[in-house]
C-alpha positions as CSV (number, residue, x, y, z in Angstrom):
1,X,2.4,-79.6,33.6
2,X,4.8,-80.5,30.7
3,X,1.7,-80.5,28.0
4,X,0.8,-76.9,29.8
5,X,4.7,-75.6,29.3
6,X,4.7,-76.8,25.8
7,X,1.3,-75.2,24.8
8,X,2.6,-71.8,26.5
9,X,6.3,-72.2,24.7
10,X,4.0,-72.9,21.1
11,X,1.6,-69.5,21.3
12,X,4.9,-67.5,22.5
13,X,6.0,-67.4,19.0
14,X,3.0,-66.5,17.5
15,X,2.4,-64.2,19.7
16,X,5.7,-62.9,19.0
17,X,4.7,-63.6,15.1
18,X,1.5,-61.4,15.1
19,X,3.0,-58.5,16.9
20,X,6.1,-58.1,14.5
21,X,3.3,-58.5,11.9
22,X,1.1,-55.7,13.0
23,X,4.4,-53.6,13.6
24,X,5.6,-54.1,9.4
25,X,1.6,-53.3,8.8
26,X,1.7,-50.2,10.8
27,X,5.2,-49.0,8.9
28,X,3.6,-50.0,5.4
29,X,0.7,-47.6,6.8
30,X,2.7,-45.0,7.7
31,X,5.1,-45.4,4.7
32,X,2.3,-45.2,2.3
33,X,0.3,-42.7,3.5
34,X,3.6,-40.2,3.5
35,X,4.2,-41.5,-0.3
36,X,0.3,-40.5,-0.9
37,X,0.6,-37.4,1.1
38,X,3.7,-36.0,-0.7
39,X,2.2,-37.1,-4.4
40,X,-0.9,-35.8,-3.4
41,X,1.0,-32.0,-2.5
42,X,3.5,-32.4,-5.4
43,X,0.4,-33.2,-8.1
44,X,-1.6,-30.5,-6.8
45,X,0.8,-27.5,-6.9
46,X,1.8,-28.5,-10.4
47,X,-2.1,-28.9,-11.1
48,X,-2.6,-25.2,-10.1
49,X,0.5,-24.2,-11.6
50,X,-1.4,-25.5,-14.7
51,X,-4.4,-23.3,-14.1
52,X,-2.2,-20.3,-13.7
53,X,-0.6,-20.8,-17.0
54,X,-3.4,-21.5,-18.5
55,X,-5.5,-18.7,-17.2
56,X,-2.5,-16.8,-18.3
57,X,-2.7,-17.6,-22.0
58,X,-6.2,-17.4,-22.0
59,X,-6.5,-13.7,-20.4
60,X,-4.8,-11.9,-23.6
61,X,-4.4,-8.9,-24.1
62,X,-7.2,-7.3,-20.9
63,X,-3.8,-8.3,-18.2
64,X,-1.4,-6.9,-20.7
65,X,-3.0,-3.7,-20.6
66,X,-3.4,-3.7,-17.0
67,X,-0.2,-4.5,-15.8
68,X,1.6,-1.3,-17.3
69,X,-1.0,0.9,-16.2
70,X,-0.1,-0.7,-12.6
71,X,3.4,-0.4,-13.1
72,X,2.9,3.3,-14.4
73,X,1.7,4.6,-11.3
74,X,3.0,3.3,-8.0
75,X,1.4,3.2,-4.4
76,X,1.1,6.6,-3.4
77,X,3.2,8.2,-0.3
78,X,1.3,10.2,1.7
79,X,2.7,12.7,4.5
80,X,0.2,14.0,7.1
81,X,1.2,17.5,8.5
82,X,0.2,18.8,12.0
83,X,-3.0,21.0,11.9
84,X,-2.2,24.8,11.5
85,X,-3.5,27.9,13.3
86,X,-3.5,31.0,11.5
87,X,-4.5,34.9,11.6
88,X,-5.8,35.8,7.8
89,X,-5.1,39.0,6.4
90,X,-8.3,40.6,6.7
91,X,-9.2,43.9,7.8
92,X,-9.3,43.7,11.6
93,X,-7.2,41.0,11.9
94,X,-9.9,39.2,14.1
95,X,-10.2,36.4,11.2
96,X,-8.6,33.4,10.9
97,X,-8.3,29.5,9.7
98,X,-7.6,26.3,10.9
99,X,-5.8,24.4,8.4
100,X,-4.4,20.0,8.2
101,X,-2.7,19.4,4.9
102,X,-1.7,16.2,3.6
103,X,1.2,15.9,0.7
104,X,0.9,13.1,-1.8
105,X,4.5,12.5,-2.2
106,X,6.4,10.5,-5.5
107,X,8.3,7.9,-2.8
108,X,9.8,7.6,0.2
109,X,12.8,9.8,-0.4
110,X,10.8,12.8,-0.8
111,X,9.2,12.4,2.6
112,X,12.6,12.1,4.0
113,X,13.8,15.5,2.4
114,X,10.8,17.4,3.4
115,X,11.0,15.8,7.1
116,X,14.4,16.9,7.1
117,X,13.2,20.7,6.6
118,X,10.4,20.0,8.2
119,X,10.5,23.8,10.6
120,X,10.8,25.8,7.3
121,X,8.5,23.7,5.2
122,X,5.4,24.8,8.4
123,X,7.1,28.0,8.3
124,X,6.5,28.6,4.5
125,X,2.9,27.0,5.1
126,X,1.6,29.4,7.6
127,X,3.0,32.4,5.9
128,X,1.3,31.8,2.7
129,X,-2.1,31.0,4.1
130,X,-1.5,34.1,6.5
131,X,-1.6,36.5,3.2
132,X,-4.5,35.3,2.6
133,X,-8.5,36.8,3.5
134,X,-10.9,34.5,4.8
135,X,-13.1,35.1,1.4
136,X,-10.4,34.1,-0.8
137,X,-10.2,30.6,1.2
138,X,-13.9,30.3,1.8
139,X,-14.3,30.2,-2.3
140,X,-12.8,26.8,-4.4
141,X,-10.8,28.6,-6.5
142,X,-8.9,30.1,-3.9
143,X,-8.3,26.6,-2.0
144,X,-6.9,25.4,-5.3
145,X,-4.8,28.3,-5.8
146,X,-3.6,27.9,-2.4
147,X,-3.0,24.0,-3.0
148,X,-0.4,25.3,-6.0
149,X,1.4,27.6,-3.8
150,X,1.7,25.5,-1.2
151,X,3.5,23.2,-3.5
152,X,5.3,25.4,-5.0
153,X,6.4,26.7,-1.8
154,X,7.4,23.3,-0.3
155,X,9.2,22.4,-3.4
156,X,11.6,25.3,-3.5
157,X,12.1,25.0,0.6
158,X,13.2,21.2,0.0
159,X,15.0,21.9,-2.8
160,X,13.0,19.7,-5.5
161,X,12.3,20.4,-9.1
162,X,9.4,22.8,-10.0
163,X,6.2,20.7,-10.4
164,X,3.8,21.1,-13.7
165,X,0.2,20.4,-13.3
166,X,-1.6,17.7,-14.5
167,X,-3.6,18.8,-17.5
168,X,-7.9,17.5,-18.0
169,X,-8.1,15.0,-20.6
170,X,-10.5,15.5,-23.0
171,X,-11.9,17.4,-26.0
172,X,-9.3,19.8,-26.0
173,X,-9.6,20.5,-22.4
174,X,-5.9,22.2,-21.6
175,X,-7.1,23.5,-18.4
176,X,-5.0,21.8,-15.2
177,X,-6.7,19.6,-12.6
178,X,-7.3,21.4,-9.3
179,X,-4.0,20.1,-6.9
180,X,-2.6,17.4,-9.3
181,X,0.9,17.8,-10.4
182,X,3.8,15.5,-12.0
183,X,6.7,16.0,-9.9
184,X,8.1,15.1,-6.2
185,X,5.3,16.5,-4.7
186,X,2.0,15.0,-6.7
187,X,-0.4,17.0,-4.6
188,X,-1.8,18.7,-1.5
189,X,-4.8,17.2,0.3
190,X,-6.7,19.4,3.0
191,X,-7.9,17.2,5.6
192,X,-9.5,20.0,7.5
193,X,-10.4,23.1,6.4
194,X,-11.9,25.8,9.1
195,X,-12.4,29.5,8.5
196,X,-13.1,31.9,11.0
């Protein structure tokens, strides 16, 4: 039994050996593959950083002209207003439209002013499209003139500056496009439109 004890006491250590062996092997695993893992990430966002700037230099003068134009105009602001029912002032008085108008707004801010007055900004609304005859709004011209006084109208209710049209670009064209203005208010929008 003594040559059995020994041979058990001997393979003891190396079992003992080859476990503390794979255990270093595993860390040195894990070790590396965390070094390679972090040079891997750190190389490639400095590799597309690369690309960036060099798409950059490349691009000229196409992005430089773009991003002013961008910054010109910002994200429009629009503000939906509940549809309105009204009698039109024709003859009779058995006539009338259904109207929803949408505001294309500057920013925020002008939104918040005009929800403020919201009552009196409906109020105005309805009485100018109740001046109206059903074959003035049945006819383009008189949905854009109606556009104008509507913004008009809201401006002075709310208190903002008077808008100025925007004017057609072109050979001399000074004629102003139908419902675009430069102001607080930068246009009205029908999103429905009944007559009857």
């Amino acid at each position: 039994m003594s040559a059995t004890a020994a041979a058990e006491g001997a393979a003891k250590p190396k079992s003992n050996l080859i476990k503390i062996i794979v255990i270093v092997v595993a860390v040195l695993v894990l070790v590396g593959g965390a070094a390679g893992g972090t040079w891997f990430f750190m190389k490639g966002g400095s590799h597309a950083k690369g690309k960036e700037a060099h798409a950059e230099a490349t691009s000229g003068d196409e992005e430089e002209d773009e991003a002013p134009a961008a910054a010109k105009r910002p994200a429009p602001v629009y503000m939906a207003l509940e549809n309105m029912v009204v009698n039109l002032a024709d003859p009779g008085g058995d006539r009338f439209a259904q109207v929803g108008i949408t505001l294309e707004l500057g920013d925020d801010k002008v939104g918040d002013q005009i929800k403020q007055r919201l009552p009196a900004v409906r109020s105005s609304i309805l009485m100018l499209v109740s001046q109206r005859t059903a074959e003035e709004l049945l006819k383009r011209d008189g949905k854009d003139k109606l556009a104008q006084d509507i913004v008009v109208e809201v401006s002075r209710v709310v208190g903002l500056r008077a808008p100025r049209p925007v004017r057609a670009e072109g050979e001399g064209d000074k004629r102003p496009l139908s419902q675009r203005y430069n102001g607080p208010i930068r246009a009205v929008l029908f999103a429905a439109f009944i007559v009857q």
